[in-house]
C-alpha positions as CSV (number, residue, x, y, z in Angstrom):
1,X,-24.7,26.7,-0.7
2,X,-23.6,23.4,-2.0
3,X,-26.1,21.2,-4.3
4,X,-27.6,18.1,-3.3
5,X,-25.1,15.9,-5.1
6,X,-22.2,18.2,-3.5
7,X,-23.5,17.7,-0.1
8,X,-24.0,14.1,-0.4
9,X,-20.7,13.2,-1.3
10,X,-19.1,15.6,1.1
11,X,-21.4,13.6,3.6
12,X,-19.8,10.4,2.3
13,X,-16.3,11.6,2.8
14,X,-16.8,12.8,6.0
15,X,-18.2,9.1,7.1
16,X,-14.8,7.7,5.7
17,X,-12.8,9.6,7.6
18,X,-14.6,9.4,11.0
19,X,-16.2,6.8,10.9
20,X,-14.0,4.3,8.6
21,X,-10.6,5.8,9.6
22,X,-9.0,6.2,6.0
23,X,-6.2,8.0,5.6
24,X,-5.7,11.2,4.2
25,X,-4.4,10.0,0.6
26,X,-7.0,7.4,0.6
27,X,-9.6,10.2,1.0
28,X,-7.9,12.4,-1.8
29,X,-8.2,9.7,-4.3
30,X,-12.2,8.9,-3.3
31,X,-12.4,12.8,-3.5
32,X,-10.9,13.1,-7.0
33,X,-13.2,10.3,-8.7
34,X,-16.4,11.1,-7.2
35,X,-15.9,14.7,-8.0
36,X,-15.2,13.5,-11.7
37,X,-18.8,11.1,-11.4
38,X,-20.7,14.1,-10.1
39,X,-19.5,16.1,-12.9
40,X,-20.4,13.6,-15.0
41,X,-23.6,13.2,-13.1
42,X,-24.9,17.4,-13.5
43,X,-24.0,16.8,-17.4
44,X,-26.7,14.1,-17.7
45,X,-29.2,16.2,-15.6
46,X,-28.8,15.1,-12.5
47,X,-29.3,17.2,-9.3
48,X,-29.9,15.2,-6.6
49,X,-28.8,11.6,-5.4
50,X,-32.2,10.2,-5.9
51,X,-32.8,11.2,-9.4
52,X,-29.5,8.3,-10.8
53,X,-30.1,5.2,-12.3
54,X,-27.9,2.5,-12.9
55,X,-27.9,3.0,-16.0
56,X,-25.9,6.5,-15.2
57,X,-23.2,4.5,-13.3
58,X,-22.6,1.9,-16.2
59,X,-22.3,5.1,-18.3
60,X,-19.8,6.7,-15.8
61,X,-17.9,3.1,-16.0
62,X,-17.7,3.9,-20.2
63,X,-16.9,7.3,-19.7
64,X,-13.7,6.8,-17.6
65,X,-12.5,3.9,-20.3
66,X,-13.0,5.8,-23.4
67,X,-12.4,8.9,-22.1
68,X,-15.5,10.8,-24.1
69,X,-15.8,13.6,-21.3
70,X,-12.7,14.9,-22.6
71,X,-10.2,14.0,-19.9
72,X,-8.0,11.3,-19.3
73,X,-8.6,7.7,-19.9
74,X,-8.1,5.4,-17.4
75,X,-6.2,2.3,-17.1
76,X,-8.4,-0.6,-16.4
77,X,-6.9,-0.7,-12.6
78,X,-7.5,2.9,-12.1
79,X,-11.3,2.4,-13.5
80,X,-11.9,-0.3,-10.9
81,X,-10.3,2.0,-8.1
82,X,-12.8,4.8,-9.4
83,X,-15.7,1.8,-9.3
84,X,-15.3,0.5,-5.8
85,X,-15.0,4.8,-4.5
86,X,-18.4,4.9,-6.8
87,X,-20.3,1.6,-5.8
88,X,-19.2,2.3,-1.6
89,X,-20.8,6.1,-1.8
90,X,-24.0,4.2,-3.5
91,X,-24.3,1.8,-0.8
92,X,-24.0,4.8,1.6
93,X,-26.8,7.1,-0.3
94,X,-29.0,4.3,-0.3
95,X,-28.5,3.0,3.9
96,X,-28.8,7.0,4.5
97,X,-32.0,7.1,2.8
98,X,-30.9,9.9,-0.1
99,X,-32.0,7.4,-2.4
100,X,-34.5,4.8,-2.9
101,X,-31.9,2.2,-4.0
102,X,-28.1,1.4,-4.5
103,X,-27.9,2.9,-8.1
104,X,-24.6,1.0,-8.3
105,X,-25.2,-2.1,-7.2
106,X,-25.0,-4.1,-10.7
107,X,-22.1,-2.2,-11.8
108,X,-18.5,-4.2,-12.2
109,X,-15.2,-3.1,-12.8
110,X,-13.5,-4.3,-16.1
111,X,-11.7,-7.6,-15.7
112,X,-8.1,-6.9,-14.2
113,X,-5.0,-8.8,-15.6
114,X,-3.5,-11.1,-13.4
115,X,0.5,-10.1,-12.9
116,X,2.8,-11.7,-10.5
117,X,3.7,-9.4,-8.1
118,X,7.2,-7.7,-8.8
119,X,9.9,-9.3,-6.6
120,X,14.0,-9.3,-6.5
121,X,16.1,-12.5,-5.6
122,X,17.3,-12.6,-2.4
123,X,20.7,-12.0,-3.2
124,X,19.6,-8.6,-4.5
125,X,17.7,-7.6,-1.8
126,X,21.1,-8.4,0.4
127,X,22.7,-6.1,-2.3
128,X,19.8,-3.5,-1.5
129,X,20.3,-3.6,2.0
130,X,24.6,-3.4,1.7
131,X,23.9,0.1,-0.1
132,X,21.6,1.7,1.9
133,X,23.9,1.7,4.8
134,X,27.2,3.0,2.8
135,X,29.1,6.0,4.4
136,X,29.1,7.7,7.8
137,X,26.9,9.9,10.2
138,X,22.9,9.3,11.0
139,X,21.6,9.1,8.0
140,X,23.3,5.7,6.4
141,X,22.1,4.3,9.7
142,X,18.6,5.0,9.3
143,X,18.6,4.1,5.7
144,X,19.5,0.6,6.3
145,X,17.9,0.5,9.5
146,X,14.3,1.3,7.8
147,X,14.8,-0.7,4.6
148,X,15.9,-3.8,7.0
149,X,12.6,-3.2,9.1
150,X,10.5,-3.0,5.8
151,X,12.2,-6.3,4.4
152,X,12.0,-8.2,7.9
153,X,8.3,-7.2,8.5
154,X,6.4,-6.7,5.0
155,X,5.5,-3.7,6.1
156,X,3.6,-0.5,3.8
157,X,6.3,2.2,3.4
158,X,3.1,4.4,5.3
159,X,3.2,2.0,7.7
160,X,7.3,1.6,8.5
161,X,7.7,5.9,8.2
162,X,4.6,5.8,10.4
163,X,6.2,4.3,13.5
164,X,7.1,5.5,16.6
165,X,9.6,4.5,19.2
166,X,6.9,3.2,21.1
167,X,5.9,0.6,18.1
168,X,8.6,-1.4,18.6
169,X,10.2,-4.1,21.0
170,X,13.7,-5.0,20.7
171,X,13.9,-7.2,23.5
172,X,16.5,-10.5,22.1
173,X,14.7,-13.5,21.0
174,X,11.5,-11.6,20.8
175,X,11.2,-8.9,18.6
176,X,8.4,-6.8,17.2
177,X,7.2,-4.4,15.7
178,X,3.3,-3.2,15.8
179,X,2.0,-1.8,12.6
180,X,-1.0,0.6,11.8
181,X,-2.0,-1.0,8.3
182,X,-5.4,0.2,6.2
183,X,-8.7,0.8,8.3
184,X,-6.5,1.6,11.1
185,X,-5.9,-2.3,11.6
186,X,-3.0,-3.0,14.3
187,X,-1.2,-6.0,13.5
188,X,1.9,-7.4,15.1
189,X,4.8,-8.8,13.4
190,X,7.9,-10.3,14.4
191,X,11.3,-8.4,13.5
192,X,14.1,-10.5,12.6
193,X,17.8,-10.4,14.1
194,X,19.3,-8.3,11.1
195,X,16.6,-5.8,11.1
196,X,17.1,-5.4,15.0
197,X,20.4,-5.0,14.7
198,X,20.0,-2.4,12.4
199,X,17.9,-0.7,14.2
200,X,19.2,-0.9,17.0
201,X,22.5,0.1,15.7
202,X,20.4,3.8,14.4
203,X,18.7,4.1,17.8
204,X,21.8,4.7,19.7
205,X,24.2,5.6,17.3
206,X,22.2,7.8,14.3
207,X,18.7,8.6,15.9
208,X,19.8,11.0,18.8
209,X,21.9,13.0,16.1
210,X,18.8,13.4,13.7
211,X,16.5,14.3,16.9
212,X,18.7,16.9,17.8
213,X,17.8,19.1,15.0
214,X,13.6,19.0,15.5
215,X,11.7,19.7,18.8
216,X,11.1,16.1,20.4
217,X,9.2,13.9,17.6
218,X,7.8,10.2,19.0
219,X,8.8,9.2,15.3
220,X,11.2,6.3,14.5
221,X,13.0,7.5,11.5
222,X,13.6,11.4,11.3
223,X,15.0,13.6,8.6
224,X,17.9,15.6,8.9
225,X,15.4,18.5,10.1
226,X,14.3,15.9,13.5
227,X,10.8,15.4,11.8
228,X,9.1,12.3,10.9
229,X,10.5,11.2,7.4
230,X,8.1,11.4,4.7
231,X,6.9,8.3,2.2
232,X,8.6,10.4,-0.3
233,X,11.6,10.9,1.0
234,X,11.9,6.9,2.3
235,X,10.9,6.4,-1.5
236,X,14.2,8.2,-2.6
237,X,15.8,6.3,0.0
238,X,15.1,3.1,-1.5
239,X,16.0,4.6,-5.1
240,X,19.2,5.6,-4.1
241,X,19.7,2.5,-2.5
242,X,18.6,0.2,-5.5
243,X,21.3,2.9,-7.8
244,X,24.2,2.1,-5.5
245,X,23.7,-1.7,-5.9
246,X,23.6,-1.4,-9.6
247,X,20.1,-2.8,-9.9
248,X,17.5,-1.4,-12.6
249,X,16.0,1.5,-10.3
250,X,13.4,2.6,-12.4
251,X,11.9,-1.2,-11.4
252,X,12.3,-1.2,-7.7
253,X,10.0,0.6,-5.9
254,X,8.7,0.9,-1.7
255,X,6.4,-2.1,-2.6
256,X,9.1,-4.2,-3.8
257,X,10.5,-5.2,-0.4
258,X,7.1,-5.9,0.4
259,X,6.3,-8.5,-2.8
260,X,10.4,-10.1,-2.0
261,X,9.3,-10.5,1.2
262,X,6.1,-12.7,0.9
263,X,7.4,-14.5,-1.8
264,X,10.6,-15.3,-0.1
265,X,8.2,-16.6,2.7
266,X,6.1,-18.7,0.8
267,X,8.8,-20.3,-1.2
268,X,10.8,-20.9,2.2
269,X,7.4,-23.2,2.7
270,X,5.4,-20.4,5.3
271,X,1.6,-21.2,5.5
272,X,-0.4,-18.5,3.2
273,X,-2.1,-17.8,6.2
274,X,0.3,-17.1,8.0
275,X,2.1,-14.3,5.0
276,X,-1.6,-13.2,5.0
277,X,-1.6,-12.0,9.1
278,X,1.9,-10.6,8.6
279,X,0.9,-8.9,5.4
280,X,-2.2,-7.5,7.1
281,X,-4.6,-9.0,4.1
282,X,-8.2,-8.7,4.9
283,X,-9.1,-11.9,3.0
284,X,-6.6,-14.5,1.9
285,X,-7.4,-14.5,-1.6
286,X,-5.3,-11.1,-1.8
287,X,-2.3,-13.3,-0.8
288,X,-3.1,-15.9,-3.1
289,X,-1.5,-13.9,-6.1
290,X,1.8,-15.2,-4.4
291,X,1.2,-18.1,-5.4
292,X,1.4,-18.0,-8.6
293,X,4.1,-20.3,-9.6
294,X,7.0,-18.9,-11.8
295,X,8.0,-21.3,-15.2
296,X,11.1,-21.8,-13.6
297,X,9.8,-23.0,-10.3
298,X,7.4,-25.6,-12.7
299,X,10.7,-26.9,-14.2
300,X,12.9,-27.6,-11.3
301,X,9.8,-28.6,-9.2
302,X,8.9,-31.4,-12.3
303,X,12.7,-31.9,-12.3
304,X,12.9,-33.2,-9.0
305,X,9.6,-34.8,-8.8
306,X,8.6,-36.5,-11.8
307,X,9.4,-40.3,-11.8
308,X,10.3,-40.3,-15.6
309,X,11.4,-36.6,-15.3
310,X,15.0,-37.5,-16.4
């Protein structure tokens, strides 16, 4: 039979995943921290949810910077990952009633430092896009087809592999795509003329070829087996992409069409609210970190600006 701290956070994980909706890696990576706490929890003498302190999660914050338990020590983003997976199943022992208060509730995540997010000019994006549809057959069709779609819509990689025919309208003048973002959030997002070309282009031409080899899958973009393809596989997609363009691979990843894309909005003059419903942001301050102005952008804005400039 499970302990008491066992069966609490199995409890927790359960309420994520019905009640809250995450998806599966979500729940893996909640799973792995709170599994590492609880560990760290029976080593202090802990059995039971009621017995922690908050002194024990400020300790657990320590631990997983320094690293004193003897595993790995964590970079200051993964400690606060491990903090918010730690202060939500706190807030749930306490509204359940396994504990008398919310242990965590005092506890902070170390201070994160603030990085632009990692974007590539819009001539190498149009570079990007040219080498993802190189060659013949199915497969160059849906490559350029699905990095077009993520480009045009900002969409998560999860989200653009997650679609299915269904999820999208093509119809000239007006169309769209809906996405299934975090939380199982819907949001729909307008899909520009090159993207709809492009996937229109694999609908007709590369789809039917790819379906042929599975058993009838709702799924937008399929492997060569007719399945749904994988974030994995749409990852090497982009790799092998960002390779034939002759752009620095190693630096160009699935969220990288999603950082050009905001920023090409924003400095195209869209409204931050606006990138923040298309970007499926909860709160706006999570788009605000495209904002941050570049020192060349300082420059050529003063440039043109400044009375006295030249």
């Amino acid at each position: 039979m499970p302990d008491r701290l066992t069966a609490a956070l199995e409890g927790y994980l359960a309420h994520l995943a019905v009640e809250r909706g995450l998806a599966a890696h979500t729940l893996a990576a909640y799973r792995r921290d709170l599994t590492r706490y609880v560990e760290h929890l029976r080593a202090s003498g802990r059995t039971e949810p009621a017995q922690i302190t908050g002194r024990d999660a400020e300790d657990y914050v320590l631990v997983l910077r320094t690293g004193s338990d003897g595993r790995a020590v964590l970079s200051p983003s993964s400690v606060a990952r491990s903090v918010v997976a730690l202060r939500g199943w706190h807030r749930f022992l306490a509204l359940d009633g396994l504990a008398p208060t919310d242990a965590a509730a005092d506890v902070r995540p170390p201070a994160q430092p603030r990085r632009l997010p990692k974007a590539i000019s819009v001539d190498d994006v149009g570079r990007l896009l040219d080498a993802a549809g190189v060659g013949d057959g199915p497969v160059p069709l849906r490559d350029r087809a699905l990095l077009e779609l993520v480009y045009s819509t900002g969409a998560r990689i999860s989200e653009a592999v997650g679609l299915d025919v269904d999820d999208l309208d093509l119809t000239p003048g007006r169309a769209a795509v809906r996405l299934l973002g975090k939380g199982g959030k819907e949001r729909v997002v307008p899909v520009g003329s090159f993207a709809a070309e492009a996937v229109d282009a694999y609908l007709v031409r590369g789809r039917p070829v790819l379906a042929a080899a599975g058993r009838g899958n709702a799924a937008i973009f399929l492997n060569t087996r007719g399945a749904r393809l994988s974030r994995q596989s749409a990852w090497a997609v982009l790799h092998a992409a960002a390779e034939r363009a002759g752009l620095d691979a190693a630096h160009v990843s699935p969220h990288t069409l999603r950082h050009s894309f905001a920023t090409h909005l924003l400095a195209g003059g869209a409204d931050i609210r606006v990138v923040q419903e298309l970007l499926g942001h909860a709160s706006v301050t999570t788009t605000q970190i495209y904002t941050m102005v570049t020192p060349d952008t300082m420059r050529e804005v003063y440039a043109a600006s400044h009375p006295r400039a030249r």
